[in-house]
N, C-alpha and C positions, 0 to 999 in steps of 0.2 A: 410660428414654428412649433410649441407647443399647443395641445390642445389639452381640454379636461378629459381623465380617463375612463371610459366606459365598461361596465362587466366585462363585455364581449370582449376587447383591447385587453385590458387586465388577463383576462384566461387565455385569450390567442398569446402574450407572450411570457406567462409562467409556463403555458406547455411547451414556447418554445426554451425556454431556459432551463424548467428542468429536464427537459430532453437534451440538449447540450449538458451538462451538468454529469446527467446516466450515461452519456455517450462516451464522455474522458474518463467517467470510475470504470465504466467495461474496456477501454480500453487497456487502462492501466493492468486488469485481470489478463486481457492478452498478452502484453506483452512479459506477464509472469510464466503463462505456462507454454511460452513458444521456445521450442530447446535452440539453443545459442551456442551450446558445445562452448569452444575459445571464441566466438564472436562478441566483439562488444555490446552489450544491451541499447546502446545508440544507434546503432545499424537499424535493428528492430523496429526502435521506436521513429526512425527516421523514415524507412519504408512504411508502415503502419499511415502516418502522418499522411503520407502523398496519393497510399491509396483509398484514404480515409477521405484526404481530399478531390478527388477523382470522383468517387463515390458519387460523392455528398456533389460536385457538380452535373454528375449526370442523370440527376432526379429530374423528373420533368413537372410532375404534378402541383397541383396547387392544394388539394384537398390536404384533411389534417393527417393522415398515415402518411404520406408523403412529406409532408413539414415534418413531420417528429422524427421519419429517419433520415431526414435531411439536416436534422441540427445535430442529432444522436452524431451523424458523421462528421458534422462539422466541429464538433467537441472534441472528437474522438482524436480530430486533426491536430486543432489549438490544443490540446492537454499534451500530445505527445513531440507538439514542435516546441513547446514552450520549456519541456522537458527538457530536451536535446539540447536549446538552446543555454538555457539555464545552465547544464553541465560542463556546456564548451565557456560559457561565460567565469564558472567558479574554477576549473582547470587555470585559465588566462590569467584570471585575477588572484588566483592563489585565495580566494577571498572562500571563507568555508563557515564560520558565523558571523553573527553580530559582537562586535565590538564595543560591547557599552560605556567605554570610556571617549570614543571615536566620535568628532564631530555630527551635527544632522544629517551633512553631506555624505558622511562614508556610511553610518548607520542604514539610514536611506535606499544606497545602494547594495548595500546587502539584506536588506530587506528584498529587496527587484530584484535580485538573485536567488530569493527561496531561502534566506541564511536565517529569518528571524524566531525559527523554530529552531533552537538548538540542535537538539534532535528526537529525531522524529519516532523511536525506540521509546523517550521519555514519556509519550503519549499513550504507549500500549500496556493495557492492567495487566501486570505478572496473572498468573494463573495461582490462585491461593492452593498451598498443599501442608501436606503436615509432614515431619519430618519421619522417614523412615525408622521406624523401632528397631535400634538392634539388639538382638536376641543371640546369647553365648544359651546354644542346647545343652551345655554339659551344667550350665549353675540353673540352669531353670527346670530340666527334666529329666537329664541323664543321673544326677546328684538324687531328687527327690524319689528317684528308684536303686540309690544302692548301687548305681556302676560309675565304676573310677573308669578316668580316661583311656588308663592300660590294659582293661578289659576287653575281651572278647562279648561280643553280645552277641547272642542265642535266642530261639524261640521259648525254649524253658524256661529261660528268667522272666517272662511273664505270663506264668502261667497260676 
């Protein structure tokens, strides 16, 4: 059943993994900038899915351009049926993280649900910024020239 693995065996299925792999992160891109109006984003990723796998069966070739977009679709497929399924499963089950007081059992299954990432927000780096300077014009420069607030200001006063 097993055999020992060769270069060639090695490279023939990292290309095809990481080709399934790039095939579910473009998908995921699609299904961000496809406009859904009020449609739910399950709709999307449910259509996506079947013609992703449609796709991905009507490749005929054996050469490697043909496997890489044949896994690409078949990725594309599983990432967004797993999705779908995933969201119809956490609706059902009300089940939305991990529980870590929750038996292995219940843990478990929220983990198979996508839940062991609390969330998924918590993974992305804020954007470092500095806090906007606020700046009163009348104590920083309106003052240092001599006009009060109930002044009229003119071109002659800086002249």
């Amino acid at each position: 059943m097993f055999k020992t693995p060769t270069q060639k065996t090695i490279t023939s299925n990292a290309l095809k993994v990481g080709s399934a792999i790039g095939g579910g992160m473009l998908s995921n891109g699609v299904v961000e900038v496809v406009p859904t109006g009020s449609l739910n984003k399950n709709y999307v990723r449910g259509g996506l899915a079947v013609v992703a796998l449609l796709a991905a069966a009507s490749i005929k070739g054996k050469d490697t351009t043909s496997e890489v977009a044949q896994y690409a679709l078949a990725g594309m497929s599983i990432e967004q049926g797993r999705q779908v399924v995933t969201s119809f499963l956490k609706e059902k089950t009300g089940i939305k993280e991990v529980d870590q007081t929750a038996d292995a059992g219940g843990r478990f299954i929220a983990g198979a649900l996508g839940c062991a990432c609390q969330d998924a927000q918590a993974y992305k780096m804020p954007m470092p910024m500095l806090q906007a300077p606020q700046i009163n014009a009348y104590d920083n420069t309106l003052k240092q020239l001599g006009i009060n607030q109930t002044q009229t200001v003119s071109g002659d006063m800086f002249k």
